[in-house]
N, C-alpha and C positions, 0 to 999 in steps of 0.2 A: 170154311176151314174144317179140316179133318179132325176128329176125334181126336187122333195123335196128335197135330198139327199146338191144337189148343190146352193139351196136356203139356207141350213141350214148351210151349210158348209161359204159360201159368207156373211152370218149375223156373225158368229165366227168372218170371219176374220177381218170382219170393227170394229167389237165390240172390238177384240185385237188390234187394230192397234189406234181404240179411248185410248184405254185404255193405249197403249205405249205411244202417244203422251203426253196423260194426264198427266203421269210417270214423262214426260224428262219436260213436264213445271214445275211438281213439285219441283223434282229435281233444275231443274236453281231457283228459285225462292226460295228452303230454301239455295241453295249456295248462292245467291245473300244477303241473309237477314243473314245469317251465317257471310258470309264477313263484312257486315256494321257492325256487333255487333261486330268484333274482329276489325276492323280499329277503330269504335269508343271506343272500350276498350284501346286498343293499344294507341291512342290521350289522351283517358282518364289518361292512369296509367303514361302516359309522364308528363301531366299536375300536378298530384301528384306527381311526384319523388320526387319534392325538398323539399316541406312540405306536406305531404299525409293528416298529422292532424289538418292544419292553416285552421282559417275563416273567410275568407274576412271583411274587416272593411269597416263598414259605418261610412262614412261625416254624423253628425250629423248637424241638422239646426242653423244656424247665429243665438249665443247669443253673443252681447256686455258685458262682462266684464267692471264693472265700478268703478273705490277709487279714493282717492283725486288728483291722478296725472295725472289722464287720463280726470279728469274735469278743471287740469290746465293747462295742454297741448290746450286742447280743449279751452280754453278761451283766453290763450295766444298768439297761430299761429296767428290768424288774424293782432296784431299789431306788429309782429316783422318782422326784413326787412331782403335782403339777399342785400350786397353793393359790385359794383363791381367799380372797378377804373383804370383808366388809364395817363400812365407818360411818358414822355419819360427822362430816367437818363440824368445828366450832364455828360459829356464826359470826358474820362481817360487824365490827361495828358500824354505827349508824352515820354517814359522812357526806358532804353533797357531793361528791365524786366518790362511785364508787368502784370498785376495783372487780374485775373479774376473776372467778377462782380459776385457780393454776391447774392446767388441764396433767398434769405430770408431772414430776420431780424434777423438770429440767427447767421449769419456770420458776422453782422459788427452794430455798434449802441448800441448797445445791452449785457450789462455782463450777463456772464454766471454765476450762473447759472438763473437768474431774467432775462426773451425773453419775449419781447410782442406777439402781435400774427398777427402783420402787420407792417413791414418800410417802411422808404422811402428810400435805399440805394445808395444814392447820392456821388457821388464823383465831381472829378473837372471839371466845365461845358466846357472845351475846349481841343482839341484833335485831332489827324489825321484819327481818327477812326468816322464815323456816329455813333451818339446812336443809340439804337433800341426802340422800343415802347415794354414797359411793363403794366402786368396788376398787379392788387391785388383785395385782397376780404377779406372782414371783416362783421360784422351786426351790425344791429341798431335798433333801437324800437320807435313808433311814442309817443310822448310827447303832443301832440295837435290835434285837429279835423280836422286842416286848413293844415295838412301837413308838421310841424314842427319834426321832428327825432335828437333824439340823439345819440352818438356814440362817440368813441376814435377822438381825432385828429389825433394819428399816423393812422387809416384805412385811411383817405382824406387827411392826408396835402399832400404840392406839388400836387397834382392830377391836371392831364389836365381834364378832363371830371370824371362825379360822377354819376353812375347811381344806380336805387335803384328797388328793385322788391317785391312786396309785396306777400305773403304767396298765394299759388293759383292761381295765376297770370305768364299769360306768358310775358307781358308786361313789359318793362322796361321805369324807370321814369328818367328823366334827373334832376340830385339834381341841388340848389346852396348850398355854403357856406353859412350861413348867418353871423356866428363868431365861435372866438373860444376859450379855456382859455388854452394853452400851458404849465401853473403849477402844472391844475391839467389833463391834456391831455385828455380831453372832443372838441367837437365838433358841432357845430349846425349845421345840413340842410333841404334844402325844397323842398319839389317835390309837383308838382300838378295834382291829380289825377284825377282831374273834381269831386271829392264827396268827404264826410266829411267822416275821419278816425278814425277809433278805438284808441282811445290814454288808454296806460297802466296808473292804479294807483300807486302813489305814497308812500311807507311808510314812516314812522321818522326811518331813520337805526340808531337813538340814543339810539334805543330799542332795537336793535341786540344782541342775546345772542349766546355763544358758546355754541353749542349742539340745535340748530337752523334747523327745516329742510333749507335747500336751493335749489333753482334748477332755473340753468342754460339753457338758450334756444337761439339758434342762429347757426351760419351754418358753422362748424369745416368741415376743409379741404372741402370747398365748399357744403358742405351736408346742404341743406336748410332744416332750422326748426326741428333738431337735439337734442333733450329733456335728459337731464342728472340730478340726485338727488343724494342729499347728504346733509351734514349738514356744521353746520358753525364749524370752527375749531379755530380760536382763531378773534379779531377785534383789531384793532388800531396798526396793524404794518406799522411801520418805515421803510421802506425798498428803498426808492423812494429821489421823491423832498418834499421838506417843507412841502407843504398843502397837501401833500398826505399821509394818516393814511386808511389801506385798512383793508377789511375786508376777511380774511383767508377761503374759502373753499375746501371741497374732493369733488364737485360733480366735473367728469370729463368734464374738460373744456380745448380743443385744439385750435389750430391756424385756424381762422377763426370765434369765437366765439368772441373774441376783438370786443368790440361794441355791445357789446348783452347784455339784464338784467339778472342780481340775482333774483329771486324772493322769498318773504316767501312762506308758505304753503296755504298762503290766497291768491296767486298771485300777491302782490303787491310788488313792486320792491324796493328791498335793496339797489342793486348797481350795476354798470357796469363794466364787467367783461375785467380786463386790462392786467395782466400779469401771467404767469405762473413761477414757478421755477422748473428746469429743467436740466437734463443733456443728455437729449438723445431728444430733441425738443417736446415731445410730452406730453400726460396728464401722471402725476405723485404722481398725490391726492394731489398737493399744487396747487392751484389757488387764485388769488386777483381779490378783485372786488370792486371799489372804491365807499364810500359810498353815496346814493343818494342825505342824505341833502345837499354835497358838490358839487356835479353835480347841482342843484338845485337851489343854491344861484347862482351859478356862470351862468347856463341860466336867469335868471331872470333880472341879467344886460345885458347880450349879446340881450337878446328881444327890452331890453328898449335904452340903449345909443351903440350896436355892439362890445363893450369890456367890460372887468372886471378890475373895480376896486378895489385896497386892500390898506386898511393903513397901516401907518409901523410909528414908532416913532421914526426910524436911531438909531439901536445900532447891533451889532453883540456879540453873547453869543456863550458860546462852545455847537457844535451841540451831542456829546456823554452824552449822558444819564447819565451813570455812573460816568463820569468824573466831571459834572457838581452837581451831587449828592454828591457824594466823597469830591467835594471843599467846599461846602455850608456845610456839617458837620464839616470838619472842622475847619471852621468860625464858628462853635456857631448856624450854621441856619438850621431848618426842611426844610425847604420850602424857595421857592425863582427862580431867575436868575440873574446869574455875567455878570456883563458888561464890556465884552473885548475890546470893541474898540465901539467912536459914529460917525458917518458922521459926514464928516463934512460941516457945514453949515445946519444942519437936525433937525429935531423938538426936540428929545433930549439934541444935544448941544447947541440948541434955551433955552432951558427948565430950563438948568443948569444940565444936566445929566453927571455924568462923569465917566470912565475908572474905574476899581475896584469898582462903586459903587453897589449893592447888592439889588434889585428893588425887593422888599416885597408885595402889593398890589396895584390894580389899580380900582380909586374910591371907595375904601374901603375894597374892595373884593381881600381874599389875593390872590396870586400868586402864580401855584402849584408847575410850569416848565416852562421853554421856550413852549413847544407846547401850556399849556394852554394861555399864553403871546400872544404870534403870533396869535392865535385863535380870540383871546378876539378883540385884536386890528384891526387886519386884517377885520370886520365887521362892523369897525364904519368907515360913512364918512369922507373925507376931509374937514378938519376944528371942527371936535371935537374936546374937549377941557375936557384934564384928568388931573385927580390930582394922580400921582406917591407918594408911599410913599417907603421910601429907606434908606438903612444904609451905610454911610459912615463914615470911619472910628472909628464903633462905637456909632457914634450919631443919631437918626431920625431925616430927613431930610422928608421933603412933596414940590414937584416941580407939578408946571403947565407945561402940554404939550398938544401942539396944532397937532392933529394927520394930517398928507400930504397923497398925493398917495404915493404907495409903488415903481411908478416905477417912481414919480421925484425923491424921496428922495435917489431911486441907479441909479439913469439915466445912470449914467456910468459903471455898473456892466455889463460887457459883455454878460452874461447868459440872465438876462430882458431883454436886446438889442434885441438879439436874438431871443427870444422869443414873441417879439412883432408882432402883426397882429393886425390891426386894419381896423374896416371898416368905410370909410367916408362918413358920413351920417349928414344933417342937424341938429342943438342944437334942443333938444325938448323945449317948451314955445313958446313965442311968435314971436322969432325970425325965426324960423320956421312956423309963419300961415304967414308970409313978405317974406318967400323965397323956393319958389319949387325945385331950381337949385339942381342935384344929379349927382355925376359922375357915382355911380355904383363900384367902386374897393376897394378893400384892400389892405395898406402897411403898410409896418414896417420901421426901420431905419436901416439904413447900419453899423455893427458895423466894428472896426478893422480887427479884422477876416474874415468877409467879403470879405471885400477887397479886401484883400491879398488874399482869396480864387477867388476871381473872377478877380485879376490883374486889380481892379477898381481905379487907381490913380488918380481919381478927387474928389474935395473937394465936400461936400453936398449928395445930392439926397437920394433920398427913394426908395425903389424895393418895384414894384405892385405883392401882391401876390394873389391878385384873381380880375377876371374881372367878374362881374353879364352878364348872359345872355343877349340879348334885351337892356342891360344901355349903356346911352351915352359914355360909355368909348369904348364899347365894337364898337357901332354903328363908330368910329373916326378910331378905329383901335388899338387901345390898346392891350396890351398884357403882361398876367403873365410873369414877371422875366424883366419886362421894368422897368429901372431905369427914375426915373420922375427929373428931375435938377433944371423944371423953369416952372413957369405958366405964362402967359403973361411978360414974359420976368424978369420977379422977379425971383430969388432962392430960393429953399424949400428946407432942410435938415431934418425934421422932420413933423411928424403925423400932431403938432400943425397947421404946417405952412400951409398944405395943406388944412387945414380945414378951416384957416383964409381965405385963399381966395377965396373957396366955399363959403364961409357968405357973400363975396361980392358980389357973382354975381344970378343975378335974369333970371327968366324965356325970352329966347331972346335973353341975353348978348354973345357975341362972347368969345371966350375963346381958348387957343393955349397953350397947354403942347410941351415941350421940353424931351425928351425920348432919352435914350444912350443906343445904343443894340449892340452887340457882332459881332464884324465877326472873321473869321479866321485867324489868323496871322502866322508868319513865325517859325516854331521850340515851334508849341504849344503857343506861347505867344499871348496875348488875344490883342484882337484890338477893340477902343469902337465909332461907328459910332452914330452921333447927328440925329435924326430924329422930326421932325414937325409932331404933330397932333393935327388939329382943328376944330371948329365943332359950333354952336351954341345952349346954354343952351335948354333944352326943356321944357314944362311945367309940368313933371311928369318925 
């Protein structure tokens, strides 16, 4: 082979050998891009199998939606409260069967089907068993700038400790009591926040109409600041105690809302939401919410003297509606109330009022019903002086009656007994700029029942049912559910008595309560040990 021959031959072969290589990179290189297009198809048509033809949704941008309830919500949270409380129950007596404690107010206190929405489910304070420490939860809404709240008395009574926690806030406030009115089951307390509070406005609920918006706010089964709407459903039911005429809503209101406002649609509050009716515990489009005038009058005393006072003229009329309607026709009368029975010794049989007689007008103004009666009088002070006008037998008769407290004139009605809590606090006037002396507590009077409940066989005394923080009582050693027997060695059996001797004593004065507290006895039976506490007056 020629020179040339093997030169030309040698350029072939690198020229082929370029040209295979080139080949086999082509080659790998559309297999390689071949593959990604069938694995990414293969991902692809995976990704589509379940909806091949859906297209993806966009989150459009944060628009607030705004109506009337989302700018009453928004105006409301700030003053309403989320209350939490703690007790520890009275202990079971000692029995071969014994009873399991009532897991909620729907189990004991309480007819079915009308449940509040917080107890205190107390049984008999002595036992072989420790109690346990319980909590509860209820709401409330601030009434003042200074920190003043209102609320149910069943969310706080008995409570050892009250704490309260405002909308937003991880902070919890330590309440006091300040009072309370037990008739219409309202409650005043105060927490100090260090700054001045949003207080909700008030309406006149004498304007309340059925077919009313409504709406409820407060914290159902602990759910803080929980917003429910509806309307009013009927106003002025009967269903309760005396001064209690509620006002009917469907906005859904559960356990835990006890203590929380009504509001209109203006946000201003109707009433405080008290009771449900109920057969299965929970919201059933009937709720009560007691009307705010009533809550209103009755703060207004508890600010000013720590209780309420109500006049009464001593007479008892049949509590049925119907039945009292029914007698008065016929007797000949549209209108009116029959007088079944008067105290006695009571401004009535002071007045000349008597049994059967038929009570038409008072100060000229006729008479509708017993409610409006009880109304009327129940708002005038002690020592008003009305002129009744009345048929008996037939004849008009017009008597003077000088109206009393309602709870001298039943002082011995076991129920007001009961139901007394008073706070002892200095007379307002002038007797108070001569005297700073404060003990700081709350009692009531020990009735029969009582007693017998607490195996208390000694004559007199008063149970402290609330100690103030910081107050001299507290500062001695005092304590809720301490029966008080003697103040410097004198007897106290009632409110008056305790108070009388408070007026005596000035800033400095030495001072010695006598206090009977419980130990354990043999077979359950209560045993009442005498304790000494004493202390010298402070000046605040």
């Amino acid at each position: 082979m020629s020179q040339q021959s093997a030169r030309t031959w040698s350029e072939k072969f690198r020229s082929q050998k370029l040209f295979s290589m080139g080949l086999l990179v082509f080659t790998l290189a559309l297999g390689i891009l071949a593959g990604t297009i069938w694995t990414t198809g293969v991902r692809a048509a995976k990704g589509q199998a379940i909806a091949p033809d859906a297209t993806p949704i966009a989150i459009p941008p944060v628009k607030k939606l705004s109506n009337e309830f989302t700018k009453l919500a928004q105006m409301l949270e700030p003053s309403v409260v989320f209350i939490t409380t703690d007790y520890t129950p009275k202990q079971q007596q000692t029995s071969n069967r014994k009873r399991p404690a009532p897991q909620s107010d729907d189990e004991e206190g309480m007819s079915d089907p009308l449940r509040r929405f917080f107890g205190s489910p107390f049984g008999s304070p002595f036992g072989s068993e420790a109690p346990r420490r319980r909590e509860g939860s209820g709401s409330g809404f601030v009434v003042d700038k200074n920190g003043y709240i209102m609320t149910n008395l069943h969310v706080v009574d008995n409570a050892d400790s009250i704490k309260v926690k405002l909308t937003g806030e991880k902070t919890e406030y330590k309440a006091k009591l300040v009072g309370s009115d037990p008739e219409i089951d309202i409650a005043i307390i105060k927490i100090d926040a260090g700054r001045s509070l949003q207080p909700l406005k008030m309406a006149n609920s004498d304007g309340v109409q059925v077919g009313d918006w409504a709406v409820a706010i407060g914290a159902p089964f602990g759910l803080e600041t929980s917003v429910t709407a509806g309307i009013v459903s009927a106003t002025g039911r009967d269903i309760a105690q005396q001064f209690q005429r509620f006002i009917q809503t469907d906005a859904a209101i559960n356990p835990g809302n006890s203590g929380g406002p009504l509001v209109n649609i203006n946000g201003e509050v109707i009433g405080i939401n008290t009771m449900i009716a109920t057969s299965s515990g929970g919201y059933q489009g009937i709720g009560f919410a007691l009307p705010i005038n009533s809550a209103v009058k009755s703060y207004n005393q508890i600010i000013q003297s720590g209780r309420v006072s109500r006049g009464s003229i001593g007479i008892r009329f049949p509590r049925d509606e119907n039945q009292m309607s029914n007698t008065l026709k016929a007797l000949g009368f549209k209108s009116g109330v029959i007088v079944e029975s008067v105290t006695a010794n009571g401004p009535a049989e002071k007045g000349g009022i008597k049994a059967d007689d038929v009570l038409l007008s008072l100060n000229g103004s006729p008479i509708k019903d017993g409610n409006d009666l009880v109304s009327r009088v129940s708002e005038m002070p002690a020592g008003s002086e009305v002129t009744v006008a009345l048929d008996r037998d037939g004849k008009k008769v017009e008597k003077k009656v000088v109206i009393e407290d309602r709870e001298k004139v039943f002082k011995d009605d076991p129920t007001l007994a009961r139901n007394r809590r008073e706070m002892v606090e200095p007379d307002s006037g002038k007797d108070a700029e001569t005297s700073s002396a404060r003990f700081g507590i709350g009692i009531r009077a020990l009735t029969d029942d009582q007693r017998k409940e607490l195996q208390f066989d000694q004559p007199g005394g008063v149970i402290v049912t609330v100690v103030e923080d910081g107050s001299f009582a507290e500062e001695i050693g005092m304590h809720e559910r301490d029966i008080i027997v003697s103040i410097n060695r004198q007897p106290v059996a009632s409110f008056d008595d305790v108070k009388h001797f408070q007026s005596t004593l000035k800033a400095g004065d030495p001072v010695a309560f006598k206090v009977m507290r419980p130990v354990p006895g043999q077979r359950g039976r209560a045993q009442w040990s005498g304790v000494y506490l004493s202390g010298t007056m402070p000046t605040k």
